[in-house]
N, C-alpha and C positions, 0 to 999 in steps of 0.2 A: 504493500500500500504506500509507504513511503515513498520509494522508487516514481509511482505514477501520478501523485502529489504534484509535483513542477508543469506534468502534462495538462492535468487540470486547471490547474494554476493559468497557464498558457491557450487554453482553451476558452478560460473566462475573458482570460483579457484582450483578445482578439476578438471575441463575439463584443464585448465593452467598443472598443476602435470601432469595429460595423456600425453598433449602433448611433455612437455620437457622430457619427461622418454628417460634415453639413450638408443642408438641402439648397440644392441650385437652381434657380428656375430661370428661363431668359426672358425680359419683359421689354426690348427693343433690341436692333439691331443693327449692325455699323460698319463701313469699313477699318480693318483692323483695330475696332471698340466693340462692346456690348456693353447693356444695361443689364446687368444682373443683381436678383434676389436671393441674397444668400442667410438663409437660419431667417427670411423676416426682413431684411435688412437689404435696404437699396445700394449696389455697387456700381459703378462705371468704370471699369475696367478698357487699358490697351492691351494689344497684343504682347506677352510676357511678362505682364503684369498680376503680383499676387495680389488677393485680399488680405485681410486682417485675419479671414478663417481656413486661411490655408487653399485658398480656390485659387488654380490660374488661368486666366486665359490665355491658350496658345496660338488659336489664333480665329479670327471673326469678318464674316462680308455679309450681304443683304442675306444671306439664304439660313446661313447657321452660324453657332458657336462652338470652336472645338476647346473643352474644358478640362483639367487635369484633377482630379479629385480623391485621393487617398490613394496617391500613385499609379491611376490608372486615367486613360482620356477618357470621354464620350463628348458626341458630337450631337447639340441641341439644336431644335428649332425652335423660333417663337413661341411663346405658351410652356414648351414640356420643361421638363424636370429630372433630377435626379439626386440619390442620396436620402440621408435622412433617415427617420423612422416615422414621418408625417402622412397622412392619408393625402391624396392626388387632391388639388384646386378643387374645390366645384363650381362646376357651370353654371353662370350666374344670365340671367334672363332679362331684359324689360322689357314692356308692351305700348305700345306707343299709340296714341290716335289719331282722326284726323278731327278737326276742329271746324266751325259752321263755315268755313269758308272753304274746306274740303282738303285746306294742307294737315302735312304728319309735324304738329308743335311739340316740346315736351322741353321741361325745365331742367337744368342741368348747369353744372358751373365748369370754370374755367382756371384753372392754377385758384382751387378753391374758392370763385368770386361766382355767385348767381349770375345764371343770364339766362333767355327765352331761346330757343333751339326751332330753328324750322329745317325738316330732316330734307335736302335737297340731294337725291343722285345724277342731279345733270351737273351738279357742281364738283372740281375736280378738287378743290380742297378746304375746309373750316373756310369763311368769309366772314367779314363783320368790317360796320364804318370803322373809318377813323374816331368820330365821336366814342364809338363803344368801345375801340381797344384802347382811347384814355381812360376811361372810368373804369378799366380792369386791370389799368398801370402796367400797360405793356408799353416797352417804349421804341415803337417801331422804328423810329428812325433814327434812333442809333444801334439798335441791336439788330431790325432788317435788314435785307437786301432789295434794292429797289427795282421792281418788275412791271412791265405791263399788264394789268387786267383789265379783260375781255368782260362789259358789261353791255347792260340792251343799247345805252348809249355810245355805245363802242368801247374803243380799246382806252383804260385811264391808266395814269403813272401812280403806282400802290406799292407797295411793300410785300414781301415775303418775311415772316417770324416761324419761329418753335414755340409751342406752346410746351410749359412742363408736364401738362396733366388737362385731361380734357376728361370730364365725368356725367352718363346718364344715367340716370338712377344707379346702383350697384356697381355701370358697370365703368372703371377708368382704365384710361390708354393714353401712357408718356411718350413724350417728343411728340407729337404730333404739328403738322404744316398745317400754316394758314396763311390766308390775305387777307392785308389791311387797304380798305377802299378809301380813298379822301370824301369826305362830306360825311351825312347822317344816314347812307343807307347803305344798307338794309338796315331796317328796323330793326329785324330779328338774325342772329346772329345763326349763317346758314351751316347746316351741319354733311358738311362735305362728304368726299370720297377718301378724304387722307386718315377721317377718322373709318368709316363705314367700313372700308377695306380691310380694317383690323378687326371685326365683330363678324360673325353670321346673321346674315340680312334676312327675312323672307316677308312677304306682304299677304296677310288674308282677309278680303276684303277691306273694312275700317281700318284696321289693326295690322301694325308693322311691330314684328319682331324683331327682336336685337339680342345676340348670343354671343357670350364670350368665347375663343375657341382655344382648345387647347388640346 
């Protein structure tokens, strides 16, 4: 018995390492960057760069992230995960209306600040005035890029920004693109394709769904 003592021993505390191995989850994606969740905990990692829990990234483009995690890699997409001893994200849902004028509106904020949401898939990415992205303290024109946008009045001189966090009900999605239009319109601040692209979309009848995907 003594003899197999040490084996024991050695057996616990490898099963112990399994269990504490942090949990990774990728929640954008970059050239040679990612934004990773590691244990809870937002990381922005470069390529070769560790975290504080021992995560590296080795290396990251639009498609995936290849990650190094208790001396072994794996290669994540958007959404997924590994590690841990955590149950998997759950899918997180909202339902969206349409309103007496027959658009999809729904409330939601923006780097934590309220705003009115009108869900547009002709639009290719978040929109909103100039009036509305001051009163959300975005400050387009020193932190954009200055772009033409394509409006019913033609094409105007607006900004391109990052948003940190763009939130509908449950469901948020970081970095996200937007344009800033000079004047007071739109009213409602249009809920583009830069976000939509990153949720599962479906329309039945009234009611538009929105799914997180992972």
């Amino acid at each position: 018995m003594k003899r197999l003592a040490p084996t024991l021993v050695s057996l616990i505390l490898a099963t112990g390492v399994l269990a504490d191995e942090p949990r990774v989850r990728v929640l954008a994606l970059f050239p040679n960057k990612a934004m990773l969740e590691i244990d809870g905990r937002e990381r922005l990692l470069r390529a070769g760069q560790a975290s504080p829990e021992g995560v590296t990234l080795v290396s990251a483009d639009q498609h995936e992230a290849v990650v190094e995690v208790g001396g072994r890699r794996e290669a994540l997409t958007f959404g997924t995960s590994v590690g841990g001893s955590f149950a998997a994200p759950e899918t997180r849902e909202v339902k969206i209306y349409r309103n007496t004028k027959g658009a999809f509106t729904t409330a939601g904020s923006i780097n934590g600040r309220p705003v009115d949401f009108m869900v547009d898939t002709g639009a290719t990415a978040i929109a909103m005035s100039a009036t509305e992205a001051r009163r959300l303290g975005i400050f387009y024109r020193l932190d954009g890029a200055p772009v033409g946008v394509t409006t019913a009045s033609g094409t105007v001189p607006g900004h391109r920004v990052t948003l940190d966090r763009v939130a509908v009900g449950d469901i948020t999605v970081r970095n996200v693109d937007a344009l800033v239009i000079p004047g007071d319109l739109p009213e409602q601040v249009l809920l583009g394709m830069t976000f939509l692209n990153r949720v599962d979309l479906r329309q039945e009848g009234a009611e538009m769904v929105l799914r997180t995907k992972y």
